[in-house]
C-alpha positions in Angstrom: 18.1 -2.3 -13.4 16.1 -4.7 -11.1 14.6 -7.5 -13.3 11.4 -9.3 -11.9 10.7 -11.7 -14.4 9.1 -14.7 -13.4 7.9 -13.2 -10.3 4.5 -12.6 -9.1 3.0 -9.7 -7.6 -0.6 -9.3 -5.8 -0.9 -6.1 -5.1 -4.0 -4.8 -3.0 -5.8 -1.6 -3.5 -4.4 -1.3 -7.2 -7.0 -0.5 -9.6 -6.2 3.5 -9.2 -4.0 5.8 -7.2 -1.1 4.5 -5.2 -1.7 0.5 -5.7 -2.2 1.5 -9.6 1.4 3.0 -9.7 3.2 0.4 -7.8 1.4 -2.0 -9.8 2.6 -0.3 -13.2 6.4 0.2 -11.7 6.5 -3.9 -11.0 5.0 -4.3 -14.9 7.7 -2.6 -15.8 10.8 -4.6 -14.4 8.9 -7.8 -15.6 6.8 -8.8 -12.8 3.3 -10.6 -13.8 0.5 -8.7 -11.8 -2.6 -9.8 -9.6 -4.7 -6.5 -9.4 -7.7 -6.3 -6.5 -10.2 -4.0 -6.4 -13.4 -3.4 -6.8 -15.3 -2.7 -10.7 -15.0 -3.3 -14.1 -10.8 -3.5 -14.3 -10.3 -4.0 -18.0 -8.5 -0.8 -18.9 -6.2 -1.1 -15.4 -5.5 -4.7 -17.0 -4.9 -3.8 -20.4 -2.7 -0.6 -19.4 -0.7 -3.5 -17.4 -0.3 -5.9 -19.5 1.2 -3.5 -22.6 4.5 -4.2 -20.3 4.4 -8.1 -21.4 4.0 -10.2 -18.2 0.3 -11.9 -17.2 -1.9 -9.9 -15.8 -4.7 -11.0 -13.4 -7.6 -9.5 -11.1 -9.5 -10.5 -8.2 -12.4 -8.4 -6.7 -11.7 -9.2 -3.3 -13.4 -7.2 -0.5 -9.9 -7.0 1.9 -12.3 -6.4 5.1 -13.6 -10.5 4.5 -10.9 -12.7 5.4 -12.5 -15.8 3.4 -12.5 -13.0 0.4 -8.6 -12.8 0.9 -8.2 -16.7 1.6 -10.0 -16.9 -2.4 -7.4 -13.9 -3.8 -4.4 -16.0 -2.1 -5.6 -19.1 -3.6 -6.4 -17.4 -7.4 -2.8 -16.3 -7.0 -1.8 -20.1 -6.3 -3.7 -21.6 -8.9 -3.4 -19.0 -11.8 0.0 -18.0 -10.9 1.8 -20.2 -8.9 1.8 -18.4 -5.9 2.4 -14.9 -4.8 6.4 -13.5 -4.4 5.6 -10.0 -4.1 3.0 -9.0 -1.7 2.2 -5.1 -1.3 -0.9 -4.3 1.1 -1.9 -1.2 0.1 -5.5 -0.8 0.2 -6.8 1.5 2.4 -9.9 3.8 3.7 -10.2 7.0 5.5 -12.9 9.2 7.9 -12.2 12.0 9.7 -14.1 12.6 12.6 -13.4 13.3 16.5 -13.0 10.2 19.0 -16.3 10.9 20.5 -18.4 11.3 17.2 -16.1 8.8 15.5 -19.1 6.2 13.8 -18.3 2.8 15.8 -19.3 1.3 12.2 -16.7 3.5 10.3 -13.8 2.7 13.2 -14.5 -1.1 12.5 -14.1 -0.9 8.7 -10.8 1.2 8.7 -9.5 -1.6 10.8 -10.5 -4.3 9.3 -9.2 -2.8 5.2 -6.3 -1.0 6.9 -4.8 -3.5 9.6 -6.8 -6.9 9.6 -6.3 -7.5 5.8 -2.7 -6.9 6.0 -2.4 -9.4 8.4 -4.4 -11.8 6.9 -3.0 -11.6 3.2 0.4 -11.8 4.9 -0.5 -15.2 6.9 -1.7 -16.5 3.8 1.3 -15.7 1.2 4.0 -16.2 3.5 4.1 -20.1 3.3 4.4 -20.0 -0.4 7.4 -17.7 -0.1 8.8 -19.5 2.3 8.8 -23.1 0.1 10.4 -21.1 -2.6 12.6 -19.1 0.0 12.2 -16.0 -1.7 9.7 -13.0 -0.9 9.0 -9.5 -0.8 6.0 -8.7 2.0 5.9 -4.2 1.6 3.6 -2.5 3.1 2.0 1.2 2.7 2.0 2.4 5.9 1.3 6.3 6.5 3.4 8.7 8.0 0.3 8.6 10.4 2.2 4.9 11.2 4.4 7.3 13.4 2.4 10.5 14.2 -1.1 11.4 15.4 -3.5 13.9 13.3 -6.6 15.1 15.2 -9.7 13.4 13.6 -8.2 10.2 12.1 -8.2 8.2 15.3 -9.1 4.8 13.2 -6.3 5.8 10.3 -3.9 6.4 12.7 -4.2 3.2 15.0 -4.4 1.4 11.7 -1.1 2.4 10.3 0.5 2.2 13.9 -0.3 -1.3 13.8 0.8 -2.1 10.3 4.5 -1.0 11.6 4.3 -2.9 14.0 3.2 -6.0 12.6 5.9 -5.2 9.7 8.6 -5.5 12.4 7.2 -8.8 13.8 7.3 -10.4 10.4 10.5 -8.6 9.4 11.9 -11.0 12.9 10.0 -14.2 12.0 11.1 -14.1 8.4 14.9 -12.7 8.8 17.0 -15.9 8.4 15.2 -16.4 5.1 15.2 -14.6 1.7 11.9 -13.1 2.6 11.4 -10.1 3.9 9.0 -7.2 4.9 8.7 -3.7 5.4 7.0 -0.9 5.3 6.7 2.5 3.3 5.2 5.4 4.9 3.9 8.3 2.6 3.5 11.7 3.4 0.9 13.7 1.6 -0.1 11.8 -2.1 -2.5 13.3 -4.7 -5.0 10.9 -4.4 -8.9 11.2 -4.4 -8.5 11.2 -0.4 -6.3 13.8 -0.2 -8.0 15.8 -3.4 -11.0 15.5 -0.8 -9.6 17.7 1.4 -8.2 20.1 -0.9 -11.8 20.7 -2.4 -13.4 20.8 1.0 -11.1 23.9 2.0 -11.7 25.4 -2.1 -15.4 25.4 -1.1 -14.5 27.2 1.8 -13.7 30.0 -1.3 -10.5 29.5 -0.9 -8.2 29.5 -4.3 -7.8 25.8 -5.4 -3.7 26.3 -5.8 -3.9 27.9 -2.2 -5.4 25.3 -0.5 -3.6 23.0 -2.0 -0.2 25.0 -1.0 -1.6 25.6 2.5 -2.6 21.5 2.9 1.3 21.1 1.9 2.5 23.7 4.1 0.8 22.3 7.3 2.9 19.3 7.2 5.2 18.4 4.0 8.2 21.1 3.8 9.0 20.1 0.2 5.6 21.9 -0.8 5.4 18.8 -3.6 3.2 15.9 -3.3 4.9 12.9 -2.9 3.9 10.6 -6.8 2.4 6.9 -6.9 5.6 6.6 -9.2 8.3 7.6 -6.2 6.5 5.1 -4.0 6.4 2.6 -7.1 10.7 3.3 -7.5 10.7 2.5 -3.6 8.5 -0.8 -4.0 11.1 -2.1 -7.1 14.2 -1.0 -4.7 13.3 -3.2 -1.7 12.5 -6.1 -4.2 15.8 -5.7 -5.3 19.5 -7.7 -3.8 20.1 -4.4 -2.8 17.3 -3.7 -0.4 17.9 -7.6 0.7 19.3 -6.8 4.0 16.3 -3.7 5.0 13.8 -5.8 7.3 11.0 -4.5 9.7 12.0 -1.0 8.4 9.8 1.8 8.3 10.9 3.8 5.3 9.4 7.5 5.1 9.0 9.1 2.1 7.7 12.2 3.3 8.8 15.4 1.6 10.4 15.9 5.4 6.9 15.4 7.3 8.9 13.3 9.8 12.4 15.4 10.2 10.6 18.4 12.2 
């Protein structure tokens, strides 16, 4: 079993859903955890600390660089530095190109892309003192195919691959590394969205939720916080040592047709 005791993870995004998973996976192979989002945190704290390690949180707003520059430096002070960086946080609209709100395309950006590389710039020269890092980020199967009305989403998570494989070159004679995980459909408020959008339509919940699947995901099963989480501990792991500037899918088999 992969220990991460001693280590540090900031993980962005993770006071629900998908961050919230990861976050719990890492508490459970020893990591200490910085938590981000926005809120009162105390239960996500308290239901991460019953694993034993130190548990932090910082509010930081992911679209403000100087509000990431202040998460990177808590971690430093309170922590010693971050060893396990996973950008996760995310937002999503859904509209065509033309009626896409220029507002809306600026702040998917910024929370999707910008903080990514920002967060990254910052951690990476702690992990490089200590030579020693894990830089994973949740890309989107939308990292590698279009969907009509997510024009933002998609450039997004195009970019984060991208920028995944850039530091993936930068950082490959050194023990840090970084990749990215790209999710097929997750039961998350944004995707229960769209499953009760199609219910109102008076469609039966379990239907619409079978036909959302069936568009796109030939498994038919969501893809769990907890499978991303196992995929997270894996590439923190000796034995994901040598996977850099990969784009892993996890998919249910969006991506094999």
């Amino acid at each position: 079993m992969t220990t991460l005791s001693g280590k540090t993870a900031l993980v962005t995004g993770s006071t629900s859903g998908i961050g919230l998973g990861i976050a719990l996976t890492l508490a459970k192979a020893g990591a200490n955890l910085i938590l981000n989002g926005f809120g009162d945190a105390s239960k996500v704290i308290a239901d991460v600390a019953q694993y034993g390690g130190k548990v932090g949180h910082h509010p930081a707003d992911v679209s403000d660089p100087a509000q990431i520059a202040d998460m990177v430096a808590y971690a430093e002070r309170e922590f010693g530095g971050v060893d396990i960086l996973v950008n996760n946080a995310g937002i999503q609209h859904v509209a065509a190109v033309e009626e896409f709100p220029v507002e809306r395309w600026d702040s998917i950006i910024a929370i999707n892309l910008s903080s990514v590389f920002h967060s990254t710039r910052l951690s990476l020269p702690g992990m490089r003192r200590k030579n020693w890092g894990r830089i994973i980020n949740i890309a989107s199967v939308h990292g590698q195919v279009g969907s009509t009305g997510k024009a933002a989403y998609v450039a997004a998570k195009h970019g984060v691959i991208g920028l995944t494989k850039v530091v993936g070159l930068e950082t490959a004679t050194s023990n840090v590394t970084c990749n990215a995980i790209c999710p097929g459909w997750v039961l998350t408020p944004l995707v229960q969205k769209q499953i009760d959008d199609r219910a109102a339509k008076g469609i039966d919940p379990q239907q619409a939720q079978h036909d959302l699947l069936a568009e796109k995901q030939p498994s038919l099963e969501f893809v769990t916080p907890q499978h991303l989480g196992e995929l997270v501990l894996f590439l923190c792991s000796d034995a994901g040592s040598q996977v850099r500037g990969a784009a892993w899918n996890i998919d249910g088999g969006w991506l094999a047709q």
